[in-house]
N, C-alpha and C positions, 0 to 999 in steps of 0.2 A: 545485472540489473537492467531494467527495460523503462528509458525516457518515456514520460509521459507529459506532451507538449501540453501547455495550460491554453495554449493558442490556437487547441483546434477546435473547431464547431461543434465537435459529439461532447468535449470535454467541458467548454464553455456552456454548451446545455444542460448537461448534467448537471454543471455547478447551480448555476441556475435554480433549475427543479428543486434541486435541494434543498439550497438554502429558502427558498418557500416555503417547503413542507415541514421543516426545521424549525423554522420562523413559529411555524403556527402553532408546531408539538410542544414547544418549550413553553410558550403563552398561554395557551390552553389550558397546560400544567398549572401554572403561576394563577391565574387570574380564574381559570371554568369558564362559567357560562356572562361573566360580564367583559369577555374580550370579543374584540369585537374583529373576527376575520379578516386576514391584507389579501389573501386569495379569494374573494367569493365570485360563482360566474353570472355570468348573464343576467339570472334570474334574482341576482342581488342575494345566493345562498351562501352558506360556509363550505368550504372546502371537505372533501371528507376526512383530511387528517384531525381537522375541526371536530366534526360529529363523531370521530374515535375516539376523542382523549378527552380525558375527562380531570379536575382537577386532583391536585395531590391530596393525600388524607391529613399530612402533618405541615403545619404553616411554614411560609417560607418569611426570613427575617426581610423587614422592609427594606433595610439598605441594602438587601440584595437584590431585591425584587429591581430596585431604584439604579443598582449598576448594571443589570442586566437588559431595563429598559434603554438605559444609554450607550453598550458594549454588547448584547446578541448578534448583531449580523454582522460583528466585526469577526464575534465568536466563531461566527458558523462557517465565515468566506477567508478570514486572512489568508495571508501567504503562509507556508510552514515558518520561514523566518521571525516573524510575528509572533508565533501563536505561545510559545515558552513565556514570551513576553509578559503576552496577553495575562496567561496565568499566574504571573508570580506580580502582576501589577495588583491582581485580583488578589492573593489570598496577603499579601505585606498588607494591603487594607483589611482585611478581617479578621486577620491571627495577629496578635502581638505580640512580636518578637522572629516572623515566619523568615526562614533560612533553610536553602538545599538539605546543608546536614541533618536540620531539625525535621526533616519531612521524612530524610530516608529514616531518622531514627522515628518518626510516626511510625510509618510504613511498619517496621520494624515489631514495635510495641503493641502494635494493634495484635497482630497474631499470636499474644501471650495470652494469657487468662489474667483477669485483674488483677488476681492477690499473688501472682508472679512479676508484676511490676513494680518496679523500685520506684523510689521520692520521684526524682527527675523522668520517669519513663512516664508516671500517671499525671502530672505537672503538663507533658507533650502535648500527651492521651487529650486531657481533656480540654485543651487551648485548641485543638486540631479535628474532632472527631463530629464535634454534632456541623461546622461548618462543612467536611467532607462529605459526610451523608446529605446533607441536602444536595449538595452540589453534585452527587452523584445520584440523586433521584430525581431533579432535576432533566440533567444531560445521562438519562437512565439508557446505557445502548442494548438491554437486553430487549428491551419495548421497540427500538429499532429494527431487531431482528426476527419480532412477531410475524409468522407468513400471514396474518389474518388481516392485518391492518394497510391501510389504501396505497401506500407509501415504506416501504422498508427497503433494509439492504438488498434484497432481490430486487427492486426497483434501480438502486441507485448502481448495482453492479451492471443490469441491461443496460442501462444510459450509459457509462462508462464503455463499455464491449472492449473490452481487453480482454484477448482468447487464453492467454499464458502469465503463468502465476511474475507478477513484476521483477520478483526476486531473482528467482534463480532460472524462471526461461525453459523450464524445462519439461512443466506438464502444464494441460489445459487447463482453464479456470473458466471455461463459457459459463455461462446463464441459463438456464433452459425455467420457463417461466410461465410457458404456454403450452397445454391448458390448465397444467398444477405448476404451482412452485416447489420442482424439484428440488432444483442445484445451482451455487452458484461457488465465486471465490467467498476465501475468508476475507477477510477487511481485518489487515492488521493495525494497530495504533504505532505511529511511527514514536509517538509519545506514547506509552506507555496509560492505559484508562486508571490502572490501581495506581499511580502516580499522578496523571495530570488529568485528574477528572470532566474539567470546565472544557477538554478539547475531547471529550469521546466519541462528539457527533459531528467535530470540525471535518470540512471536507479534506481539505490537503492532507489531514489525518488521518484518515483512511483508506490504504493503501491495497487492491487486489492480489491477493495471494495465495498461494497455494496452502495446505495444512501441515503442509512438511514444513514448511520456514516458518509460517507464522507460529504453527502450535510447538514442534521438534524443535526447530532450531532458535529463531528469534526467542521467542517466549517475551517475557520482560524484559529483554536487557537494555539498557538505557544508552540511544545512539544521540548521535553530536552529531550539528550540522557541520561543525567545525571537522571534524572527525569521518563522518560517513557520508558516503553521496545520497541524495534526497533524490525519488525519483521525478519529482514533480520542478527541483531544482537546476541539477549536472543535465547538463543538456547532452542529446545521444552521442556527440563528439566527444565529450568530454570521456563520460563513461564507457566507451567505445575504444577509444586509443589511451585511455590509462590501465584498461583492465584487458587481458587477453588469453585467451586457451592456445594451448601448447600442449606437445604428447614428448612421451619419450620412450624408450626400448625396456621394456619388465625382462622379456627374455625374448629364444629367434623369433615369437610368432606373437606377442600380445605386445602391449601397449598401457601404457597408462596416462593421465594426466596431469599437466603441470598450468602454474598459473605466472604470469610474468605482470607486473606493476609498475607503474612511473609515479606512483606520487601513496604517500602515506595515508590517503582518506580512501587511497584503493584499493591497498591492502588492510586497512582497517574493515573495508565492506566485506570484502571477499574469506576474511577471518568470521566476519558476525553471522553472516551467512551459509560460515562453512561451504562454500561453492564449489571447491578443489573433491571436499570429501564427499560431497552427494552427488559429484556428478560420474564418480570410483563406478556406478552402478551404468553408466551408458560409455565405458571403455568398448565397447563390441562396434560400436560406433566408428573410431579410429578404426578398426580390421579393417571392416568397408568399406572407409575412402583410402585407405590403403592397398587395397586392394586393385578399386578404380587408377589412382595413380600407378601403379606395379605393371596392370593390362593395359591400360588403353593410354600411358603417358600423360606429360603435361599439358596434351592438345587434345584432352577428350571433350570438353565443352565449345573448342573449335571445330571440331569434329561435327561433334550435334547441332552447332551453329551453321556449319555449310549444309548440311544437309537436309534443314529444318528451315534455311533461310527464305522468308518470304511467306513463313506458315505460318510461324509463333514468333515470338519477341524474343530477346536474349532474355531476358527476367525470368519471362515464362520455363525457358528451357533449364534455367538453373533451379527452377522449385519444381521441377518435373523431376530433374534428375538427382535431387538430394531432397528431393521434401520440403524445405525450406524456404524463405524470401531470403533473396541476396541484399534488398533495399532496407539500410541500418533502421529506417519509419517503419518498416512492416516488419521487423524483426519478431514483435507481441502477437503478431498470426500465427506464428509455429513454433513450436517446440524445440527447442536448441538450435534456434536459429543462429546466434551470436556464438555458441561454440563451432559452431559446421563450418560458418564463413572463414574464421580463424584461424581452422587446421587446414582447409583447402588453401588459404593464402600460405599458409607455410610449405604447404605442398607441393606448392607452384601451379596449381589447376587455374587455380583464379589469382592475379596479380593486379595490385590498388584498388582491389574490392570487385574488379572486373574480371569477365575473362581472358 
């Protein structure tokens, strides 16, 4: 998993943008044409996520209208730690009787057909269903991922510029946006959208990701801050020195990979994200720096350093010569960068992160 500091400028502006353009999608929704735009420029206009959205067709109940005027931009900005909160503060006011269990057994019952639902399952159903549907037409993320509109997840992933999927570090997730909206990552919900619908378009919820983890492997499965490291949370040391690549001998000439853990929320991630088993597919990897330790010893980067000195940086010469950044901050630049560093520490090429 790949730290993403809440404390840099790209990331603080992105929050930013968002929660702006968020601000105005969700009101727009609610209210139409008698809200009155918090973005308008110069000319005293509306924004254009303003002039995209248009209101909902089916009314939104007033006390919600009424929380959401007081709790939106708490909605859009909190911290992940918050945001579980946020939502169960939310629906214990509008469902009576609302409890984890009774959500999963929503969640549950929704995907039967009615007259397959027993006393208690349609009892759930209908305590639970028309407050979700709003809530999720509302905070609608498939209208987020419109490429046609001023402001979408192509927007918020280019603000973002994280080149490598957060999760697993292993393939690229650039943006490319200019002059069509190609491509970008996925945005996985670290909450889950068919569970906590009120956080679909929370920012800290939205997580850059490749489609291997978010769609393959994550899918819905329900992570714990207590439980998983958050990438907007564990700071790069954290996640850095509790989680680690390691190889071991398959047979005389291949290699395979092992995972070593210090604490139980890091082997809980690297279980959730399967990391050990997707990364089976870049063993070819270990040959090669295997190979480089076998020919040129544990002073090949001393080597390239005398002989390069005064030309290029050390930084430099180590993502010359393995592709990668050595600096745990730029790890999200390249591709297995945090596995690369790992096996070469164990190699003895590079020692305390250095060469």
């Amino acid at each position: 998993m790949i730290y993403i500091n809440p404390e840099d400028k790209k990331i603080k502006d992105a929050l930013d943008k968002h929660s702006k353009a968020i601000y105005c999608l969700v009101n727009k929704k609610i209210y139409g044409i008698t809200y009155d735009c918090e973005n308008k420029d110069h000319n005293n206009d509306s924004c254009l996520t303003c002039k995209q959205t248009s209101k909902l067709r089916t009314a939104v109940k007033e006390d919600i209208i009424s929380f959401l005027k007081i709790n939106l931009k708490n909605i859009i900005v909190n911290k992940p730690i918050q945001l579980k909160n946020r939502q169960n503060i939310f629906f214990e006011h509008f469902i009576l009787g609302f409890n984890d269990l009774e959500l999963d057994k929503y969640l549950k019952c929704k995907k039967k057909k009615e007259d397959d639902r027993n006393f208690i399952e349609k009892d759930i159903f209908n305590r639970y269903d028309s407050i979700f549907t709003q809530i999720k037409n509302i905070f609608n993320y498939d209208v987020f991922t419109d490429t046609s509109k001023n402001y979408s997840a192509y927007n918020l992933s280019s603000n973002l510029d994280i080149s490598t999927c957060t999760y697993c570090n292993r393939l690229y997730t650039r943006t490319v946006i200019n002059p069509n909206k190609i491509t970008r990552p996925e945005f996985d919900h670290w909450y889950s959208k068919s569970k906590y619908p009120l956080l679909a378009l929370s920012f800290h919820n939205l997580i850059p990701s490749c489609h291997v983890c978010n769609s393959s492997v994550k899918g819905t499965i329900d992570l714990s801050l207590d439980e998983h490291f958050h990438p907007y949370i564990d700071s790069e040391k954290i996640i850095n020195d509790e989680i680690k690549f390691s190889y071991y001998n398959k047979s005389l000439d291949t290699y395979g990979f092992s995972m070593t853990h210090s604490s139980s929320k890091a082997k809980n991630t690297i279980d959730a994200f399967k990391i050990k088993e997707i990364y089976k597919t870049h063993e070819d990897e270990i040959i090669d720096l295997r190979k480089i330790r076998d020919t040129y010893s544990e002073s090949y980067l001393q080597n390239l350093s005398n002989l390069y000195k005064g030309v290029i940086s050390e930084e430099e010469i180590y993502r010359l010569a393995f592709g990668v950044y050595l600096e745990e901050a730029k790890f999200e630049k390249r591709p297995l960068s945090k596995m690369k560093k790992d096996i070469l520490i164990e190699l003895g090429i590079i020692k305390n992160g250095k060469e």
